[in-house]
C-alpha positions in Angstrom: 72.7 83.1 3.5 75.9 84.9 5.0 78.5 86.4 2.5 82.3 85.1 4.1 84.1 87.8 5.7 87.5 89.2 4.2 80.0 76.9 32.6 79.7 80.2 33.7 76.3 81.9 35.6 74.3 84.1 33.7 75.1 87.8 34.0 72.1 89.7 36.4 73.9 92.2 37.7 73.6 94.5 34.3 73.7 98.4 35.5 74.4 99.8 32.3 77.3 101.8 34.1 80.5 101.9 33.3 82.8 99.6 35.6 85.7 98.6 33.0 88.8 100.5 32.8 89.2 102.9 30.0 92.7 101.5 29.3 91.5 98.6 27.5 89.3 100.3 25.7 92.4 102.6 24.3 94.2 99.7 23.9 92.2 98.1 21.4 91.3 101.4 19.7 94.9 101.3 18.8 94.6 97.9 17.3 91.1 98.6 15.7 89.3 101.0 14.1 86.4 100.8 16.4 82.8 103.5 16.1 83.9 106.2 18.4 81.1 107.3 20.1 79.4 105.7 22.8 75.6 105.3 23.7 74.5 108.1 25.7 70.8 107.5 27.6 70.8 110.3 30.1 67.6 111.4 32.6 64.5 109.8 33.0 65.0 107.6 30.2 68.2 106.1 31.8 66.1 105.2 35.1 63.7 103.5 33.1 66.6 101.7 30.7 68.1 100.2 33.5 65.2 99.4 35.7 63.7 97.4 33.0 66.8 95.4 32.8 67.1 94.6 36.3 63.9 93.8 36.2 63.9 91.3 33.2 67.7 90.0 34.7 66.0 89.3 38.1 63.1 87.6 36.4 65.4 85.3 34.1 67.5 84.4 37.4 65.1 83.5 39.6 63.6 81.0 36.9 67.6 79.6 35.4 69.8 77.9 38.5 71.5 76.6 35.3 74.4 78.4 34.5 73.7 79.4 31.0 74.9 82.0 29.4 74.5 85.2 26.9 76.8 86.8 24.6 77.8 89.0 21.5 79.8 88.8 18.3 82.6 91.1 18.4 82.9 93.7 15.2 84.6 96.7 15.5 81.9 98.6 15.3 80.2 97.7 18.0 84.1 98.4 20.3 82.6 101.3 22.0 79.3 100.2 23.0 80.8 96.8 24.1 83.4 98.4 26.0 81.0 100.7 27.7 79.2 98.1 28.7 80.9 94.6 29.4 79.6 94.2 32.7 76.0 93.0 30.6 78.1 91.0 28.5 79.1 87.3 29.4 81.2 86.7 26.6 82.5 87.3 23.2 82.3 85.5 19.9 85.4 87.0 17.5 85.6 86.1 13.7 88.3 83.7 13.6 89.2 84.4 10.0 89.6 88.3 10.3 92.4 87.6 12.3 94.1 85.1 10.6 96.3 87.2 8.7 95.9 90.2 11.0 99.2 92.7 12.1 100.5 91.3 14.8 99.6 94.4 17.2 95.8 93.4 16.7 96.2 89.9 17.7 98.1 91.2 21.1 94.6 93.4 21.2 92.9 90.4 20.7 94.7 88.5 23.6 94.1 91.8 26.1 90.3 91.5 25.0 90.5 87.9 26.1 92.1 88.4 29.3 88.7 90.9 30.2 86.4 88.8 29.5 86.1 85.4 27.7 86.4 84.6 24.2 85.6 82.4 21.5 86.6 82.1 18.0 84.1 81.3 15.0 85.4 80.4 11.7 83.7 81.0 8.6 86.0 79.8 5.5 87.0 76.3 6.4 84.4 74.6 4.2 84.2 71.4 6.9 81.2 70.4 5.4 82.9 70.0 1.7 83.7 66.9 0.2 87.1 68.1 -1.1 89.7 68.4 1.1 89.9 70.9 4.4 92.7 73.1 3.0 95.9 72.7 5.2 97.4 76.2 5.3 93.8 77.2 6.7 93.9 74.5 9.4 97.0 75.8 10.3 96.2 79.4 10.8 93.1 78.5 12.7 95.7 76.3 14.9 98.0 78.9 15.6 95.0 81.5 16.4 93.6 79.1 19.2 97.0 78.6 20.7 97.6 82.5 20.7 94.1 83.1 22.0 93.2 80.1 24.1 89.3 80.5 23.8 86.9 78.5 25.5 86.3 76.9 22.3 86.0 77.1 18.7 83.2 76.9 15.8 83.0 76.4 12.6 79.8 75.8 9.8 78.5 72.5 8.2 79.2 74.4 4.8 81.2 74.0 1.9 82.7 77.8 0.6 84.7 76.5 -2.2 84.7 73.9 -5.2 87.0 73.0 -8.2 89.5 75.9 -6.7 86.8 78.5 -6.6 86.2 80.6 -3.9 81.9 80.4 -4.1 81.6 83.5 -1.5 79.2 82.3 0.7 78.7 79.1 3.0 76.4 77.1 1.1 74.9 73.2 2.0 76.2 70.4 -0.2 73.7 67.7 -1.0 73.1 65.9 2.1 74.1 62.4 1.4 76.1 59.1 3.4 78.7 60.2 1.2 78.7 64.0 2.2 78.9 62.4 5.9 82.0 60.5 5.3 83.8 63.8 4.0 82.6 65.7 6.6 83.5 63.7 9.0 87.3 63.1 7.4 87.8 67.0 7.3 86.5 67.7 11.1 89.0 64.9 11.9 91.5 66.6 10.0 90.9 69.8 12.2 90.7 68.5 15.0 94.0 66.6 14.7 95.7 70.1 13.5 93.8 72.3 15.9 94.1 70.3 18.8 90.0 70.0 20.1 87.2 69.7 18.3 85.1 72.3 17.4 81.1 73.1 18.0 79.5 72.8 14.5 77.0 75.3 13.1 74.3 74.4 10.7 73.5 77.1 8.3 70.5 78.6 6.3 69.9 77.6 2.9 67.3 79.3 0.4 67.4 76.5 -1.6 67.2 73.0 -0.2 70.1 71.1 -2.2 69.1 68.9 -4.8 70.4 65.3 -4.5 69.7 64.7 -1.1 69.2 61.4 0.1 69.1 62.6 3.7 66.8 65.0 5.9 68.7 68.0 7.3 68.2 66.6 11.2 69.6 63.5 10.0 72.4 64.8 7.9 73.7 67.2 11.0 73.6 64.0 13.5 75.4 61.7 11.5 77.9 64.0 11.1 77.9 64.7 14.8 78.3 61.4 15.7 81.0 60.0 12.9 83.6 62.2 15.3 81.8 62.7 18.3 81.3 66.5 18.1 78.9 68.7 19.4 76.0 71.4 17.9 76.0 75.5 17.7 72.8 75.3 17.2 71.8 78.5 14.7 68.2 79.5 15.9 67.6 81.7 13.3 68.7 79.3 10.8 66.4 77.1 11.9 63.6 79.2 11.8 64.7 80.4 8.6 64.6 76.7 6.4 61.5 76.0 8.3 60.0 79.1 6.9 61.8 78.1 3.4 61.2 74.7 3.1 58.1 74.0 4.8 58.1 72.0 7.7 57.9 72.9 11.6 61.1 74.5 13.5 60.0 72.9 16.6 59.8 69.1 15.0 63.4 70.3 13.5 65.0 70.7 17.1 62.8 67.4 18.4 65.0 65.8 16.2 68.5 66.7 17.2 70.0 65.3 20.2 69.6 68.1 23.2 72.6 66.5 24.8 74.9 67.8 21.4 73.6 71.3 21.9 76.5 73.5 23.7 76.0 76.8 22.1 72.9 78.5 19.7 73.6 81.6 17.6 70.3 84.0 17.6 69.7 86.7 14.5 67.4 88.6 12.2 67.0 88.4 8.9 64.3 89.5 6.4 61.6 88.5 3.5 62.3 88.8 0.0 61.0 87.2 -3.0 62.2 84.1 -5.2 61.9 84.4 -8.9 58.8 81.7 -8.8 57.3 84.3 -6.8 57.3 82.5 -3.3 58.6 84.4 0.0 61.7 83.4 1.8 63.3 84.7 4.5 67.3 85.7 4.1 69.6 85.3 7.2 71.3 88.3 6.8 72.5 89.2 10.6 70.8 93.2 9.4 67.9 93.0 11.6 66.3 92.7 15.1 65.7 88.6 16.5 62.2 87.6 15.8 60.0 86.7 18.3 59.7 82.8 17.2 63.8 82.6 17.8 63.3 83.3 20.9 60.2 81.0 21.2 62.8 78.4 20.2 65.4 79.2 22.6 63.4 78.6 25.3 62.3 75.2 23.6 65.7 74.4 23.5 66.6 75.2 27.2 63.5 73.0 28.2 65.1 70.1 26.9 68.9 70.8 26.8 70.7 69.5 29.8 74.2 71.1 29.5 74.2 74.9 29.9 74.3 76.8 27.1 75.8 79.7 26.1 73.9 81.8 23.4 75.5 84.5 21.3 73.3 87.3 19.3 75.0 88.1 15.7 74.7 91.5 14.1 77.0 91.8 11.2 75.4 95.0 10.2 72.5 98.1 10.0 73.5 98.2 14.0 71.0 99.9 16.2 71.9 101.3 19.2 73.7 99.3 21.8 70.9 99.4 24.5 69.0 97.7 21.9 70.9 95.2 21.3 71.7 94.9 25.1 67.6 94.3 25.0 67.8 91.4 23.1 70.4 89.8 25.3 67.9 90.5 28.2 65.2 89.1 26.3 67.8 85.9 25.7 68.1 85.3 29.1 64.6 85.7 29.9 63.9 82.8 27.3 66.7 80.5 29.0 64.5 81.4 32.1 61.1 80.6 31.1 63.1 77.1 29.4 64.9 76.1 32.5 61.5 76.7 34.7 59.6 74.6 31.9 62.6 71.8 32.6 62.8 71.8 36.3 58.6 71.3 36.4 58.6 68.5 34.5 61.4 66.7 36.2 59.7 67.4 39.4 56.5 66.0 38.3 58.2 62.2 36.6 60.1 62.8 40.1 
């Protein structure tokens, strides 16, 4: 459970070099206080770095003709390392919210950043999933952002972060009901009226399954889907997370949402902790390494998905080096591979 914050081919060509211009990276600096030293992998260890990677890239493109897609969520500690090394990068996913009341020299930063490489904007604190009322002035920031920006597209979370005029903190699941739908579905068409397209919606992790539900969480996140004709982030982790929670099979989960609304799938780490009744769950706190079953289920998903997708890895914290997390967007694209193959042999053999 996250705490609120205050196509295109895949990329094979990774040298872990550096081939973007310094003046960029200034630039932002400027805007952003960013971690100032760059990863350094120098000797043998660099020839074995980068020949793994172009090994694994060449792998992942000889099995994905689809153009899918892997990126990283921006946070300014990361800057350097991202900067370093944007050529193994296909995209960005930027915090919408941190920039809603930003100086205005970081939101020109923002727009250079978006004229290197593309961009898209994730919001955390719109409470879509709420059934009070999407609040206005929130809308409107998020509106003006996009139009300044111009991302690919936008996101938001099938959360509510606020009840009775109290900020709760944290993006938590309302009882999944027909008459949770209906609000839903009133506030994404209230956002999508002010922001002008509609957004990808997330589902979240819940340590708790909310009480008063009438419907299962597959069905809950389709009918809202479908009341306004919006499509799926699809939060792997998340996934794997209330399957662990809750008790049921992640793969039966993703069986049961439509492949053809998945556009986009978060990836993460979280860890175990204990309940007070003594149980184990596992806490999606962006701290820690992807598991091996999320990746398991991404290349689940790109077996059946048939739109390319683009996949971002989250790291909100505890960050390890950048060639490791470089790794796990290698080890993404690998998993679109192995999907993709998985999808192309069994369309060959119904052929």
């Amino acid at each position: 459970m996250l705490s609120l914050p205050s196509s295109f081919p895949t990329s094979a060509r990774c040298s872990l070099g550096v081939l973007h211009p310094r003046r960029l990276q200034a630039r932002f600096r400027q805007a952003v206080p960013v971690a100032r030293s760059p990863v350094v992998v120098e000797g043998e260890a660099a020839v074995a770095v980068a020949a793994a990677a172009g090994a694994v890239d060449a792998e992942a493109e000889g099995m994905n003709s689809t153009k899918d897609r892997v990126g990283l969520g921006w946070r300014p500690d990361l800057a350097a390392g991202i900067f370093e090394h944007l050529d193994c990068i296909d995209l960005l996913e930027v915090i919408a919210d941190d920039f809603f009341d930003s100086p205005r020299r970081e939101r020109r930063a923002l727009n250079t950043l978006s004229s290197q490489i593309p961009v898209v904007l994730h919001g955390v604190g719109l409470g879509l999933a709420s059934c009070e009322t999407v609040q206005t002035k929130l809308l409107d920031k998020m509106a003006r952002l996009f139009d300044e920006v111009r991302p690919e597209f936008w996101s938001e979370h099938l959360a509510f972060v606020r009840a009775g005029g109290i900020e709760i903190g944290h993006l938590a699941a309302p009882p999944r009901t027909s008459q949770n739908v209906e609000a839903a579905a009133d506030n994404l068409g209230r956002a999508i009226s002010v922001v002008g397209c509609k957004p990808l919606m997330e589902n979240i992790a819940t340590l708790v399954d909310p009480p008063g539900s009438t419907l299962s969480e597959p069905a809950w996140v389709s009918a809202i889907l479908d009341s306004v004709d919006c499509d799926s982030l699809l939060d792997l982790h998340n996934v794997y997370a209330n399957a662990l929670n809750h008790g049921y099979d992640a793969r039966e989960f993703l069986r049961k949402i439509p492949g053809s609304r998945i556009r986009a799938i978060h990836i993460a780490g979280g860890k175990l902790i204990s309940a007070p009744d003594g149980t184990t769950r596992l806490l999606d706190d962006h701290l820690h390494d992807v598991p091996d079953p999320v990746f398991d289920l991404l290349e689940e998903v790109a077996a059946c998905s048939p739109h390319p997708l683009t996949v971002i890895l989250e790291r909100d914290g505890a960050y390890p080096s950048m060639l490791q997390l470089l790794a796990q967007i290698q080890r993404a694209r690998l998993s679109l591979g192995r999907g993709r193959a998985r999808r192309t042999a069994t369309q060959k053999q119904f052929a």
